[in-house]
N, C-alpha and C positions, 0 to 999 in steps of 0.2 A: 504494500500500500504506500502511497505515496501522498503527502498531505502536506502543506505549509513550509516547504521546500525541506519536507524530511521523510527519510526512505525506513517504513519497519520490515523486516522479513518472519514469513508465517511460511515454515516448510510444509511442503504438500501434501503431505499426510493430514495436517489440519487446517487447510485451506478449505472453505464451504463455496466459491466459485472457481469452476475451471472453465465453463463455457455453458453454453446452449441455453434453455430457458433462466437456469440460477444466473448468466452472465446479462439475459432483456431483464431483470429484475435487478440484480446493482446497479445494472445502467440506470434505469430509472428512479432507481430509490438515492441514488448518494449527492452530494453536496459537489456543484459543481468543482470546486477546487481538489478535489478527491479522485487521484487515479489509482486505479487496480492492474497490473502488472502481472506476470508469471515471466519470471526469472531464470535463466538455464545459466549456468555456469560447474565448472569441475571436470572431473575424468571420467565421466561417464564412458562417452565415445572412444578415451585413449583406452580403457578398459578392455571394451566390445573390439576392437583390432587387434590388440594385442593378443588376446582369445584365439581371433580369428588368424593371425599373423601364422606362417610355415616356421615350426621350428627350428630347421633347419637352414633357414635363412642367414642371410650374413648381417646381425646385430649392426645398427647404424650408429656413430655416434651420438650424443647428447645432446640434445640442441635446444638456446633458451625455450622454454614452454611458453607458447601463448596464452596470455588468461582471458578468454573469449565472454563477455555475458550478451545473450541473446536477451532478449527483451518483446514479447509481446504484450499487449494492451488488450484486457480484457474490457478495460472502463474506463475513458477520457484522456485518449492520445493528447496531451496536449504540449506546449514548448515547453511550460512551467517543469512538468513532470519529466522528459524526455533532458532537461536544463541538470535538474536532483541530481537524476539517474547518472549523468555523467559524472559529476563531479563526486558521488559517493563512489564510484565503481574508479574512477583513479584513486580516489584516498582507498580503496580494500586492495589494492595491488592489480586489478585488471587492466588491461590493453588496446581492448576493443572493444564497441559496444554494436553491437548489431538489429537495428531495429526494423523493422519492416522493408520499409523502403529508404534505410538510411546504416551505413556502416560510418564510425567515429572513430578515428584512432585516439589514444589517449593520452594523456603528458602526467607522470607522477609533480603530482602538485607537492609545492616548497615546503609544505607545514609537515611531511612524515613522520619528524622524529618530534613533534609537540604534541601537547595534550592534547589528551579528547576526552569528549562527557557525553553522557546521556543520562536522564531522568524519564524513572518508571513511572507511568502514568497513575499505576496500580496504588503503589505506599508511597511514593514520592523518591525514594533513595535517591542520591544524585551519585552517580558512578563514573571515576574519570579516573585516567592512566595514561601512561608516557612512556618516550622511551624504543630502544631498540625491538625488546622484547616484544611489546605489546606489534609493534608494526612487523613484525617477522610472523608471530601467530596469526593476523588476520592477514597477510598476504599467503600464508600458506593455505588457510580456510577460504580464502574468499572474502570474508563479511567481519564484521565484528562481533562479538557476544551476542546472543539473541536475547535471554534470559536475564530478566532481576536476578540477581544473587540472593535475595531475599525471601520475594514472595513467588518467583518463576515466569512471572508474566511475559509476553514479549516487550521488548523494548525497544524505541527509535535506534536505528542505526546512530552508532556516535557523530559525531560532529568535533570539529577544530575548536579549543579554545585559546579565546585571546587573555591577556596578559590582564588586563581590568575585570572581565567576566568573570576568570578564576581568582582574582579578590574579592569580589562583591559576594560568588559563593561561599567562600573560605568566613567572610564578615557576617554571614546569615547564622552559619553556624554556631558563632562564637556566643556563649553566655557569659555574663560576667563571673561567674561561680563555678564556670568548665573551662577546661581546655578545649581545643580545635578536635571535634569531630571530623576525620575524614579515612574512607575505605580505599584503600590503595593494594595492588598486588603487592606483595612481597617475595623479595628475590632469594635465591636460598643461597 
């Protein structure tokens, strides 16, 4: 889903539209600034050849992997959302964005190794992380954390934070009688 220039991912297992009548029924029921998506991305394909590959072949060498995300629109093609799409899928490590009638090639944006946050809609957690580590996991997966840490809900894909934004969080936090609350991975 794609809403107020933020991308959340519902893997398909528990997605309730993938097309046909449930897909004239979002269409019509949702807010226009509200797109619906199905998202392809991973090794599914390099799986299914390699399967199928002759084992006796002569192994190729290695070559950088492309991180392909397909993109169909099941609910409100529109720039806003097709805009998101892009620039979340460079911040997750992908390459190319393939949309119906549009292929995008991609530029890893400058902000890689800075924070990022997201806030569960659910309990409110604000969840934010930095760092080699954190951009090494989500370029290997794809996507960022789906999941609250807390209560499990999905959550907006992260976002970049700026330098004021994570003080102002850091300052909500603060009570005069506490220290700084704040959930950080920890490295071992």
């Amino acid at each position: 889903m794609i809403r107020a220039g933020s991308v959340t991912l519902v893997p398909a297992e528990f997605a309730t539209v993938r097309g046909g009548p449930g897909a004239c029924l979002a269409r019509a029921a949702l807010d226009p600034d509200v797109s619906i998506a199905d998202l392809e991305f991973g090794d599914e394909d390099d799986e299914l050849e390699a399967e199928l590959e002759d084992e006796d072949a002569p192994a190729e060498p290695d070559e950088a992997e492309d991180r392909d995300l397909e993109v169909r629109f099941l609910a409100n093609d529109v720039p806003a959302a097709r805009r998101t799409l892009r620039h979340w899928a460079a911040r997750a490590g992908h390459d190319r964005v393939w949309f119906r009638d549009q292929v995008v090639d991609l530029e890893p944006p400058a902000e890689l190794d800075g924070e990022f946050a997201t806030t569960c809609p659910t309990c409110a957690l604000e969840i934010s992380d930095s760092g080699p580590e954190l951009t090494k996991f989500v370029h290997e997966v794809g996507h960022f954390p789906l999941n609250c840490f807390v209560c499990g809900t999905f959550v907006p894909q992260w976002e970049p934070v700026s330098a004021p934004a994570r003080e102002e969080r850091i300052a909500r936090r603060v009570r005069p009688d506490r220290e700084v609350q704040a959930l950080r991975a920890v490295e071992d």
